[in-house]
C-alpha positions as a printed NumPy array, in Angstrom:
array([[ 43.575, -43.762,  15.9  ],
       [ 44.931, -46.972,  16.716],
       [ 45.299, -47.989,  19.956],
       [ 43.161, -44.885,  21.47 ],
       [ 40.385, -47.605,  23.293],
       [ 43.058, -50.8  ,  24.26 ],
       [ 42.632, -49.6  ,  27.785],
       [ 39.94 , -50.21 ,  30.043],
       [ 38.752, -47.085,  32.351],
       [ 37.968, -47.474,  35.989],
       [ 35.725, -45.189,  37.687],
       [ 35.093, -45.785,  41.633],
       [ 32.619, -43.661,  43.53 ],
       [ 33.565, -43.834,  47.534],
       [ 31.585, -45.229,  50.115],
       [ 30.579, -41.398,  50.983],
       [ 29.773, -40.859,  47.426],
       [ 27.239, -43.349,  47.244],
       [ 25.529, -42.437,  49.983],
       [ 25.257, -39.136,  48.774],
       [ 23.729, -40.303,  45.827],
       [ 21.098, -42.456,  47.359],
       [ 20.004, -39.813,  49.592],
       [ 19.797, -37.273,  46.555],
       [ 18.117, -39.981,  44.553],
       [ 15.723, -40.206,  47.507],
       [ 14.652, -36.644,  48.297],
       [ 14.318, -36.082,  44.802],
       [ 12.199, -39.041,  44.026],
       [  9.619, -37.838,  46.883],
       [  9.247, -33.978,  45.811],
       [  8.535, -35.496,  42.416],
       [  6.081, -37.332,  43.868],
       [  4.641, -35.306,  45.85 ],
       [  4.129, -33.012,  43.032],
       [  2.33 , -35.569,  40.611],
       [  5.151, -36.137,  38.453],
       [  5.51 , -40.354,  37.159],
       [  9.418, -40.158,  39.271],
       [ 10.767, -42.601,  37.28 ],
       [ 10.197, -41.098,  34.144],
       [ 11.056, -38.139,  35.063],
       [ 14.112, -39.18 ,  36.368],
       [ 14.589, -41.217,  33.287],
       [ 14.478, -38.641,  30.801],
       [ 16.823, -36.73 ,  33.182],
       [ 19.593, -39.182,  32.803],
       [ 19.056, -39.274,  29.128],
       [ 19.107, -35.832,  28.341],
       [ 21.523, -34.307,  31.062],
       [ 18.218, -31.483,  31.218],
       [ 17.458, -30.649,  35.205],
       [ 13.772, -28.976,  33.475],
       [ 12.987, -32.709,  34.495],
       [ 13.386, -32.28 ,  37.597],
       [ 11.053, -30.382,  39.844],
       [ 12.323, -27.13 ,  41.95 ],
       [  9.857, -28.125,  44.704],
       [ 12.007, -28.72 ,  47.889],
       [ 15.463, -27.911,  46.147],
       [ 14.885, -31.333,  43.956],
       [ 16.48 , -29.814,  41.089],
       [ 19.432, -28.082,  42.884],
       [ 20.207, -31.45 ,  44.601],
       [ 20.177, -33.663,  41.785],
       [ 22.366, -30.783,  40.141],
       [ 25.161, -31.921,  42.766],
       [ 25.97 , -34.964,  41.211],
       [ 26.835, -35.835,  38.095],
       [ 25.321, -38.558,  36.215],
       [ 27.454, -41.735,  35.995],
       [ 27.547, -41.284,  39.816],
       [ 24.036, -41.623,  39.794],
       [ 24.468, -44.293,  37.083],
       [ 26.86 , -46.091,  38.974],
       [ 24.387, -46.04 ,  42.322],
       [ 21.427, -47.068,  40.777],
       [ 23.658, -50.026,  38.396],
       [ 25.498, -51.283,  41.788],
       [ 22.243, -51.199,  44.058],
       [ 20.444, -53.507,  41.176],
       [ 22.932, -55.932,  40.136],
       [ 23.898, -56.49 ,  44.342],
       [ 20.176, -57.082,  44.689]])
């Protein structure tokens, strides 16, 4: 269809978004931890797969990380490591 992609899309998380995120990001990074879980993989394969089995129900991880959607995590994690 020509002309469907000539437009770029903008996506902007708020300032209250964000920190959402990185507190999400944060509790669920230490439950997976704390259960013996590799958190970065885990998270990893999370973000790949959209699956929350990758994410541990210990302390509510899994229902938290279930708040968010992805590309706001995507967007946290992308902005946090390109503004050093």
């Amino acid at each position: 269809m020509p002309g469907e992609f000539e437009e770029t899309t903008s996506f902007q998380l708020g300032k209250d978004g964000k920190h959402k995120v990185a507190t999400i990001l944060e509790s669920v990074y230490t439950a997976l931890q704390e259960k013996g879980y590799n958190p970065v993989s885990q998270l990893v394969g999370f973000m790949i797969s959209g699956d929350p089995a990758y994410i541990t129900s210990y302390k509510d991880a899994r229902t938290m990380i279930c708040k968010v959607e992805r590309d706001e995590i995507l967007e946290v994690l992308i902005r946090n490591y390109l503004e050093g």
